[in-house]
N, C-alpha and C positions, 0 to 999 in steps of 0.2 A: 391276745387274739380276740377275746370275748371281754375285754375292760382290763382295767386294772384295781387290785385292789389296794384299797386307801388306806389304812391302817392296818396293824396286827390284832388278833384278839389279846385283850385287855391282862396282862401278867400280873394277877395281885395274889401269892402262894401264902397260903396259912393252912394251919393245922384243926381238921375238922373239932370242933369239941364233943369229943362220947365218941370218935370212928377214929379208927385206924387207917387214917387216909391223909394224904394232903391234897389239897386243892390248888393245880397248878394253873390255874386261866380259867377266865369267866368266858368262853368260846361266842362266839359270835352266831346270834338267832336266823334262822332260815330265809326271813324276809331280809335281813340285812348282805349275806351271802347271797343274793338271787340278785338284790341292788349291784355289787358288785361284778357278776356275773350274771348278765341279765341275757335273756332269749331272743332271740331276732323275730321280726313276725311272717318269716318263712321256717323258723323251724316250731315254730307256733302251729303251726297248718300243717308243718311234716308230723308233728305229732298227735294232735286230733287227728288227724285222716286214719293214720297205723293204729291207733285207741281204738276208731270203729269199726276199724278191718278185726281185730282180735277180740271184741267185743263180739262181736255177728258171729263167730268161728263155737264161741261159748253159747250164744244162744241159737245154734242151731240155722242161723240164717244163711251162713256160709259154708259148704262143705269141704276146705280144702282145712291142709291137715299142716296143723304148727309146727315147726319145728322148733326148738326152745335150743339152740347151740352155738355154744365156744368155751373159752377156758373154762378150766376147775377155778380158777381165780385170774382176774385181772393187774396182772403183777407189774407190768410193764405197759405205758400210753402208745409208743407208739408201735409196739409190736401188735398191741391189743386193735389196734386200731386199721394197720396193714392185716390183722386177720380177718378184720369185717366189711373191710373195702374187698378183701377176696370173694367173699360174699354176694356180694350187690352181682355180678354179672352169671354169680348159678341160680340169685334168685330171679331173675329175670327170663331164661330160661323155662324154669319150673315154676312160673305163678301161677298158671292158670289151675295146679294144683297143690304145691304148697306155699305158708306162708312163713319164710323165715321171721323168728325174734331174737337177736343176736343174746349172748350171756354176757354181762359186761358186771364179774360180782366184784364190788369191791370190798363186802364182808365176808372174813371167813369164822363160824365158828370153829374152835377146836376143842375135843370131847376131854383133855385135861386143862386146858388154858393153856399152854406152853406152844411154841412155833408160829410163824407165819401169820397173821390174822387178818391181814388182807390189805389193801392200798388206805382206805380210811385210818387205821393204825399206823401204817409206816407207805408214806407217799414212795419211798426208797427200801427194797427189800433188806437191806443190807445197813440201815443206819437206823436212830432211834425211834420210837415212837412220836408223831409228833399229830397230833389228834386235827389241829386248825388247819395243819397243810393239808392234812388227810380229806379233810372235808372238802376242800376249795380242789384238790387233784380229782378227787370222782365227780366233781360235779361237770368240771371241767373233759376229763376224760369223757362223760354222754353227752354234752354240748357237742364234743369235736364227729362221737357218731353221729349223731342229726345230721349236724350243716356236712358233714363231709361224706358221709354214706347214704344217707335216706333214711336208714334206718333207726327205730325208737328200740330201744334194748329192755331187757330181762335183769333184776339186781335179786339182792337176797336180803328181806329184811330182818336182820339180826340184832339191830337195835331199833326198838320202832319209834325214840322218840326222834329219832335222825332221820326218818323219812320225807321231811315237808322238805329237807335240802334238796330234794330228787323231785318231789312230787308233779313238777309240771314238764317233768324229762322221760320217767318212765313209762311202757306198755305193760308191764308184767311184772309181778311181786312172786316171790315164793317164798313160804312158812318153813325152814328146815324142819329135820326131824327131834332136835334137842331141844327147839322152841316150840312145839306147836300145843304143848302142852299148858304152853303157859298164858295169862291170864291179860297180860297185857298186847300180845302180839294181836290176841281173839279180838279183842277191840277195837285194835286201831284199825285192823283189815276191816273192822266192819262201818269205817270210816273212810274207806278209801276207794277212788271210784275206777280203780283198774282191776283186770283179774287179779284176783291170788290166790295159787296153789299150795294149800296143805298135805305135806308130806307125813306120811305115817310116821310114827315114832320108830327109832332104833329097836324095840321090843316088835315090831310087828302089828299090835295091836291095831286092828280097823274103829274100833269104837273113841281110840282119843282123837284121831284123824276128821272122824262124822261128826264129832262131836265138836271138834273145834269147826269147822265146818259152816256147821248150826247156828252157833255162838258167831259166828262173822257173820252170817247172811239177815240175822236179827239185829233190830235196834236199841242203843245201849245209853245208859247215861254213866260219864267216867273220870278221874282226872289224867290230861295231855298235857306236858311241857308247860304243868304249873297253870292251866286252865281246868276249868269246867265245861265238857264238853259235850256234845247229843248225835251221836251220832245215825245214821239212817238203816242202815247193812249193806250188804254187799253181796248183789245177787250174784256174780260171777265167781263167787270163791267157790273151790273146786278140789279136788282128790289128786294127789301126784303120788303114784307106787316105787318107792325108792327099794323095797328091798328091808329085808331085816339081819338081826342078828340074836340068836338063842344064847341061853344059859352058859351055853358050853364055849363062847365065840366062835361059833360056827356061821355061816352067811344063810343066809332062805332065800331064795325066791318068791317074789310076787306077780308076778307079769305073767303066768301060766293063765290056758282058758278056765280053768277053774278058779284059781286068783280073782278074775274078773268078774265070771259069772257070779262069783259072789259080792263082790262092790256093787254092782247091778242089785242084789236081794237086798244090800243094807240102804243103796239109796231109794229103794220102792217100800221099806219099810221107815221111809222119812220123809218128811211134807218139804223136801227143799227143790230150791230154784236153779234151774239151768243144769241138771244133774252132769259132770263129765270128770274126766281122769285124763292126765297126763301121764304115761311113764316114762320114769329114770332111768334110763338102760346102764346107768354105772351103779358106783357107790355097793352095799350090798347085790344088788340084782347080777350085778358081773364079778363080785370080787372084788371088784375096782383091778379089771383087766379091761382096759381100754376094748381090746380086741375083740371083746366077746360082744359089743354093742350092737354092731350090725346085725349079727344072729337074733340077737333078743328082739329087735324092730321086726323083721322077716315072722319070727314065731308072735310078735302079736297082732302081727298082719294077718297073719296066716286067721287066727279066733276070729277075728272081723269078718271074714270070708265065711263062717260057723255061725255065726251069732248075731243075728241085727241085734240084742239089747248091747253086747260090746261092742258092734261096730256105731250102733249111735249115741253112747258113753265117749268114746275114744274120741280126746280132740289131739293126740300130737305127744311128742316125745322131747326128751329132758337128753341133751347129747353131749360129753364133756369131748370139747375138741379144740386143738391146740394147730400149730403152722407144725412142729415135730410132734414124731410120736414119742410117748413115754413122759417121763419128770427125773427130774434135775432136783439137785441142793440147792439153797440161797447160797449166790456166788459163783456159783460154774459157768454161768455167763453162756450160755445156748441159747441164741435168740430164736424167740416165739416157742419154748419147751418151758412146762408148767412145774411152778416148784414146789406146789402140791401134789395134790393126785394125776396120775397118768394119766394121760386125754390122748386119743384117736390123732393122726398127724394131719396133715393138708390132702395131701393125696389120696389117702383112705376117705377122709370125711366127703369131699367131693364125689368120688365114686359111691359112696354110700346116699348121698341125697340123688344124685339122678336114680339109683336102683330104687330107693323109694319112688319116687315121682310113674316109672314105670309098672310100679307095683299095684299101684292104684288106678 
């Protein structure tokens, strides 16, 4: 649909010397995958336009409120795809006060390594790992959002030196909570000229969160995919409250007015740009009970109503939502049911974005 591509990546397996690894293919570089898969220059303009629509939203120019929703993972193209064409006619609707970013992840981290890890690993939930399809299937899968929906999608950067395969497709970056700590993700976001939101860590803590924050919105010298590179910062990167989990694995809440009021003290006690939060209403914050999302939205509405420093913090919410409700095994084969985490169905999620829209 979008070209064809002309070779495979390059098959030369040898055994690392000193690693415990073999090296199965020399994968093909980001510019070479874009040659193959190249952008049309209408979704060249579909994308710039939605970059400065969600750009304005962070710095305050635009007040209508993000919605950052769909799967827990992007396991399937053309389900993923009938879920975001659902889309296009509620956001039309509700523009005048919010502004959908559809979810389209095709990495999933997972907190042992073992299970599912997203379409970049296995372009096929159910057959082996195959990294070069992986890459050419997601690049492919946000191509087909542009030119087929309008819309510019939300990924998750969990390897950041795979980002430039996406780079001229994406609206929206987000830092999970098992990377954000780390050393190379801080970088690259602050070489990249889209929002990206950092999720607090799994422990809760607000200070790795600020901190990585800081570290993205400053300017770095680093090494990228085997360069030497300079990067500028990245004023739009921003707070996302996923929720934690304690000592004991028990879940916490973040998303309460006091939750907030206090990200409000830690970003007034920091010189950073564009100050705002996004909350997760899954993941910890709900249990990862799809169903308690809508509640969570409503109660941090509710603080906005309380508190102009959270209501002009607050750019939008993080929503796992799928065509069914619940999740499914790899295999069981329930089309548009996520075979990660439980996501919100069609019908619920629909009725939940108009009650937003009213809310406001």
């Amino acid at each position: 649909m979008f070209g064809k591509r002309k070779n495979q990546s390059e098959k030369i397996k040898y055994r690392g010397k000193n690693m415990n690894m073999d090296f199965e293919r020399k994968l093909a570089i980001p510019m070479e995958v874009k040659e193959m898969y190249p952008l049309t220059g209408k979704m060249d303009k579909v994308v710039e336009e939605k970059r400065v629509q969600i750009q304005a939203v962070f710095e305050g120019r635009n007040d209508k409120l993000l919605l950052i929703i769909g799967p827990c993972s992007a396991d399937n193209e053309e389900s993923v795809i009938d879920y975001i064409g659902r889309l296009s006619p509620v956001q039309e609707k509700v523009k005048d006060k919010i502004l959908i970013v559809p979810r389209i992840y095709t990495n999933k981290p997972r907190t042992t390594g073992d299970g599912y890890k997203g379409m970049l690993h296995q372009p096929d939930p159910s057959g082996k790992p195959d990294m070069f399809k992986g890459i050419i299937a997601t690049r492919h899968l946000h191509m087909r959002a542009v030119s087929e929906t309008g819309f510019v999608c939300a990924d998750e950067m969990l390897y950041p030196e795979n980002y430039q395969y996406l780079d001229d497709l994406l609206g929206y970056v987000a830092v999970g909570a098992r990377s954000v700590e780390d050393q190379q993700h801080r970088l690259t976001a602050s070489g990249i000229e889209v929002p990206v939101g950092m999720k607090n860590p799994t422990s809760g803590d607000y200070s790795v969160m600020m901190n990585a924050i800081m570290a993205a919105q400053h300017q770095h010298t680093f090494i990228y995919r085997g360069w030497e590179v300079h990067s500028e910062g990245n004023p739009h990167t921003h707070a996302i409250l996923r929720g934690s989990t304690n000592k004991h694995g028990n879940n916490l809440q973040n998303y309460h007015y006091e939750d907030l009021i206090r990200l409000c003290d830690e970003y007034d006690n920091r010189e950073l740009k564009n100050p705002a939060v996004i909350i997760d209403t899954n993941h910890a914050n709900s249990g990862k009970n799809p169903f308690e999302q809508a509640r969570i939205v409503m109660d941090v509405l509710n603080s906005c109503k309380h508190s102009d420093r959270i209501n002009k913090i607050l750019k939008g919410f993080m929503i796992e939502s799928y065509i069914e409700d619940g999740a499914q095994k790899v295999g069981e084969g329930c089309y548009g049911k996520s075979i990660t985490d439980p996501c919100l169905g069609w019908e619920k999620t629909e009725k939940l974005i108009y009650d937003i829209a009213e809310k406001l």
